[in-house]
C-alpha positions as semicolon CSV with decimal commas, in nm:
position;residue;x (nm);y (nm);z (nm)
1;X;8,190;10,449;12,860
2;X;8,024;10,399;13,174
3;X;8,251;10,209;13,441
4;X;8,555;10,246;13,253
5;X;8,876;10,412;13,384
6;X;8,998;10,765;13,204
7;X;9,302;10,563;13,087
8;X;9,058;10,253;12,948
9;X;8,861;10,511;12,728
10;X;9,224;10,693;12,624
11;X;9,358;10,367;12,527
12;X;9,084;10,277;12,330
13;X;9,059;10,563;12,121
14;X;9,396;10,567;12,075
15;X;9,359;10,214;11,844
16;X;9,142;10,382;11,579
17;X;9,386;10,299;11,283
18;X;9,400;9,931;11,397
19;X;9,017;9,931;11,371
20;X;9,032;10,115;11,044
21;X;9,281;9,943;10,861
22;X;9,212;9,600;11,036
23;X;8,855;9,653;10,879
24;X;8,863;9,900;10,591
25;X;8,912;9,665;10,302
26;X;8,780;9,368;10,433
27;X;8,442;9,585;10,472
28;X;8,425;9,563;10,089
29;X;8,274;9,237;10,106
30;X;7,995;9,404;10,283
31;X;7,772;9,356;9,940
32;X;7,851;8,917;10,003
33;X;7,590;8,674;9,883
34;X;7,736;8,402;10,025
35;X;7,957;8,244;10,290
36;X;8,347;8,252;10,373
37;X;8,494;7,976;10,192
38;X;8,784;7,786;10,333
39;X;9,046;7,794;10,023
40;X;9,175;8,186;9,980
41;X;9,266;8,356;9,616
42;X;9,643;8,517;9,590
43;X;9,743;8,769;9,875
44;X;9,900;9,077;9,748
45;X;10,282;9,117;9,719
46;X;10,391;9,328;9,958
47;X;10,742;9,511;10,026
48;X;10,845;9,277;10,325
49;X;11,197;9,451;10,318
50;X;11,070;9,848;10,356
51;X;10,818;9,700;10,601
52;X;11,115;9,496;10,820
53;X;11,365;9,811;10,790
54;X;11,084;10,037;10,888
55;X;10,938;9,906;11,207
56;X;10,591;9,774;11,071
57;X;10,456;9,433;11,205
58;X;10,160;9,201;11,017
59;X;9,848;9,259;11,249
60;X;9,579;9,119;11,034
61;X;9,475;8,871;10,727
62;X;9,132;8,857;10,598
63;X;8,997;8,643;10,305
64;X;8,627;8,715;10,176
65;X;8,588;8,447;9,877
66;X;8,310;8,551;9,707
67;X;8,296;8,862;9,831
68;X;8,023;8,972;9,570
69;X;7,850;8,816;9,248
70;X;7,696;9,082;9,035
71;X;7,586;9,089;8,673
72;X;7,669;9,330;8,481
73;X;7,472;9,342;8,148
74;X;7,529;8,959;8,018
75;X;7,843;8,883;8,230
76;X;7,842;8,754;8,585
77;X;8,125;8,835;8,761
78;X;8,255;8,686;9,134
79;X;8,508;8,866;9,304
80;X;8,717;8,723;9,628
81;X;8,938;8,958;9,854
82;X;9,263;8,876;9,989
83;X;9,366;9,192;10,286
84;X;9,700;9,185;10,492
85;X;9,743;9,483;10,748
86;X;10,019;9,626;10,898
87;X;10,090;9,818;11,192
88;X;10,397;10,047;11,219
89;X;10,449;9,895;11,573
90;X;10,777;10,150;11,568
91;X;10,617;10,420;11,585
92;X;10,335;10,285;11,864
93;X;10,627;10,220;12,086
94;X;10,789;10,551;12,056
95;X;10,527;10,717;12,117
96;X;10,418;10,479;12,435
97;X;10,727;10,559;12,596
98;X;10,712;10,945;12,528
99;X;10,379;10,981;12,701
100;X;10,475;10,740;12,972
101;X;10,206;10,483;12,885
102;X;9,896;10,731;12,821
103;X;9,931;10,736;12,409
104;X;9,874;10,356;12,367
105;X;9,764;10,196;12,037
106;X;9,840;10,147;11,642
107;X;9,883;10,529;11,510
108;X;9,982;10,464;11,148
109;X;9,880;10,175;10,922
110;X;9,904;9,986;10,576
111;X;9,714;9,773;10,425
112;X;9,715;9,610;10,080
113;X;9,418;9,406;9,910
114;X;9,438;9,172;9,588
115;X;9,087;9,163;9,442
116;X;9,019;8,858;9,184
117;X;8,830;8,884;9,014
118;X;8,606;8,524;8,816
119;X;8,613;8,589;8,533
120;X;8,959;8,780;8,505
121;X;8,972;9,084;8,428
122;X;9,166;8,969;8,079
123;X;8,865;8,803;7,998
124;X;8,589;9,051;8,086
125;X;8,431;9,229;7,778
126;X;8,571;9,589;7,691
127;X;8,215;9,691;7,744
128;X;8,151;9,594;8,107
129;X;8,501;9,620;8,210
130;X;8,475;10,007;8,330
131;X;8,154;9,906;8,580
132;X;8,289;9,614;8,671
133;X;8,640;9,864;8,764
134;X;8,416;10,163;8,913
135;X;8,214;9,930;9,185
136;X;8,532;9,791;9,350
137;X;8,632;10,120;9,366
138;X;8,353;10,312;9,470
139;X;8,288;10,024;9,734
140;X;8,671;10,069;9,853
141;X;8,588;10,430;9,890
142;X;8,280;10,448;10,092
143;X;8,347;10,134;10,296
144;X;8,708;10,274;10,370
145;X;8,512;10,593;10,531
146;X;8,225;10,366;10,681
147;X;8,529;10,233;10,883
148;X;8,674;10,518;10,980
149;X;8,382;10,651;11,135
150;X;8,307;10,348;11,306
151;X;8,674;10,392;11,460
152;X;8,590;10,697;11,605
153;X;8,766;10,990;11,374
154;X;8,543;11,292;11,339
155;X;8,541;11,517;11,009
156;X;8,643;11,246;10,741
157;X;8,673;11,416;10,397
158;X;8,773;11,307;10,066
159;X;9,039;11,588;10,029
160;X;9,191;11,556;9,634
161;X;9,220;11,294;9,412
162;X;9,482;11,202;9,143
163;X;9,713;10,939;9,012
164;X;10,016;10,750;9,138
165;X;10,268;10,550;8,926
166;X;10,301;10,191;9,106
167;X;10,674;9,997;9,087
168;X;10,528;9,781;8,795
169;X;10,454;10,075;8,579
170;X;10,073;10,123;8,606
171;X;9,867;10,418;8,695
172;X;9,724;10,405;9,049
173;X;9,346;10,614;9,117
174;X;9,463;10,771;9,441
175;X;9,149;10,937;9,681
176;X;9,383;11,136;9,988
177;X;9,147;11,164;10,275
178;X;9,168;11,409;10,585
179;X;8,977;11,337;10,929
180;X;9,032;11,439;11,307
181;X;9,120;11,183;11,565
182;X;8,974;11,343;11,959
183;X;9,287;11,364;12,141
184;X;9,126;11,323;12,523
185;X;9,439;11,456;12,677
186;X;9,696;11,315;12,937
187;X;9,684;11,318;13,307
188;X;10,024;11,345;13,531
189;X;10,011;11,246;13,863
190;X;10,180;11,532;14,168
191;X;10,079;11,338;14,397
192;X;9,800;11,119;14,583
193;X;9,546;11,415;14,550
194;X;9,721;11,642;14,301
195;X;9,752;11,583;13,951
196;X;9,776;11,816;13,624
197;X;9,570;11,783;13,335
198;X;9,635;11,886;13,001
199;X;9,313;11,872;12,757
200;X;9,285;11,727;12,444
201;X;9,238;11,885;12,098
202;X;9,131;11,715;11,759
203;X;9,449;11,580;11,566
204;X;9,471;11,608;11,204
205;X;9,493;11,214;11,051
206;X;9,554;11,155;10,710
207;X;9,464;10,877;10,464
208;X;9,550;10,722;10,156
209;X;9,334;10,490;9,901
210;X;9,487;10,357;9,621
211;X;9,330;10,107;9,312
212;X;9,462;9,979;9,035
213;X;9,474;9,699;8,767
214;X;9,740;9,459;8,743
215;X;9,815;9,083;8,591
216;X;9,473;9,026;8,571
217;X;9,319;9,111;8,905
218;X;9,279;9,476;9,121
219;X;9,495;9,584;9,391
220;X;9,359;9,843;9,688
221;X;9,631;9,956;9,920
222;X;9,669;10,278;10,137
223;X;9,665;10,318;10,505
224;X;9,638;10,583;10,731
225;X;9,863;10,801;10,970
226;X;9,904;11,108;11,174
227;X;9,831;11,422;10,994
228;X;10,009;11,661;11,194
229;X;10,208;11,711;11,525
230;X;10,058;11,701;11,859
231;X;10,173;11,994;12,034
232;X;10,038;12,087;12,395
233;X;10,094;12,280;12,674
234;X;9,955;12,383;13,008
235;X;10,073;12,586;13,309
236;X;9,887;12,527;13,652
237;X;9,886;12,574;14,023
238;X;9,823;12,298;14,234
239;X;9,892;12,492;14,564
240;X;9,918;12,907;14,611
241;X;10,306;12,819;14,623
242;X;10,375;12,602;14,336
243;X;10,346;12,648;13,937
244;X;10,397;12,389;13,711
245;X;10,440;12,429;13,325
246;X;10,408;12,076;13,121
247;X;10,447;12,072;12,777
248;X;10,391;11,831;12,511
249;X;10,577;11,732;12,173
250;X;10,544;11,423;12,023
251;X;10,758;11,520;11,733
252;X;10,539;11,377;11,480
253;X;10,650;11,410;11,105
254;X;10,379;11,392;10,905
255;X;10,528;11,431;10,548
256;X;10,781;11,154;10,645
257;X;10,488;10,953;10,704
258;X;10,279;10,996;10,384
259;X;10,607;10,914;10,231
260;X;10,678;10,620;10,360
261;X;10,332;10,511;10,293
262;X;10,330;10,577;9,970
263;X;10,658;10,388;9,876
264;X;10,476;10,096;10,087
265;X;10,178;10,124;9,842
266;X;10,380;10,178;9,532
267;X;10,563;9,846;9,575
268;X;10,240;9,651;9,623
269;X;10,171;9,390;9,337
């Protein structure tokens, strides 16, 4: 970090969802045998009227096709990926103007990923069908917390799993996730040699994976968001004659959040 300004470094942590999302299911093709090819499989369906009404703005499209060709037992199977990403540009501004310009960046995401799969998953043997299943999956898992990392959250942990009923009636495998983002803190400015600084403290993030079968090919959707409010405070004394309290409340709502996502991710087909 070397040469960079204190509001450089704070603005670049600050994008860590961009870089997770933006990268999270598009990592799957991390196992690839081959190049990029130009012509792209099906993109997911996504909710484009919950996403309009709520704020959240397209940020990213990715196409891996193959992403992988693996055997398994006497069936070789190809699989492309198809990711769009979405930032809830709402809630970036908001929070922008609350911290006058020091809380810059893309704080909660969605993504969604259509994997096809060559041969479908229609015509892929009972026998095979649960491997073939279980290494998107497990793939989506650990390259969804490869990318966290990489982003910069601390303490990422698969918290629970379960199940989640999608709008077209299937059964979604849902892994919820917990992981701290380093708040750095924000400086305010007294004057040309005075300023106040309130220090950071870890912020709670949560995420959400999701995978399921439908019409012949896998979805992956989920996203990530802040897991709790950021709450600060500081009192200090720039001179022997002045005090100054500053606090800080973003007025985060974190269960709002994880329910919004999860409608987004429920109407994914």
């Amino acid at each position: 970090m070397t040469g960079q300004d204190d509001s450089d470094r704070r603005i670049g942590r600050r994008t860590y969802l961009g870089a997770a999302a933006s990268a999270g299911l598009a990592g799957l093709a991390g196992c690839s045998s081959g190049s990029t090819a130009s012509a792209a499989r099906g993109p997911p369906k996504v909710p484009e009227s919950k996403l309009d009404a709520g704020g959240w703005v397209q940020v990213d499209e990715q196409t891996r096709d193959p992403a992988f060709e693996k055997s398994f037992g006497p069936v070789s199977v190809s699989a492309a990926f198809r990711t769009l990403v979405f930032e809830d540009e709402a809630l970036a501004t908001e929070l922008k103007e609350k911290t006058l310009g020091q809380a810059e960046g893309q704080f909660s995401m969605f993504f969604a990923t259509r994997v096809t799969l060559d041969p479908s998953l229609a015509q892929i043997p009972d026998a095979v069908l649960d491997p073939v299943v279980e290494q998107v999956e497990s793939q989506a898992r650990s390259q969804y917390e490869a990318q966290l990392e990489s982003a910069g959250l601390v303490d990422i942990e698969q918290q629970s799993s379960g199940s989640l009923t999608v709008e077209t009636g299937e059964n979604a495998r849902v892994t919820n996730y917990s992981a701290a983002f380093p708040f750095e803190g924000i400086t305010f400015p007294l004057s040309d040699e005075k300023q106040i600084d309130i220090e950071g403290k870890n912020l709670g993030v949560s995420g959400l994976l999701a995978v399921w079968e439908h019409d012949g090919s896998i979805l992956i959707a989920g996203g990530a968001h802040p897991g709790e409010n950021l709450d600060l405070g500081v009192t200090k004394e720039p001179t022997s004659a002045i005090e100054v309290s500053v606090d800080i409340d973003l007025g985060l709502t974190p269960d709002a959040y994880r329910d919004e996502l999860r409608s987004l991710v429920k109407a994914v087909e």
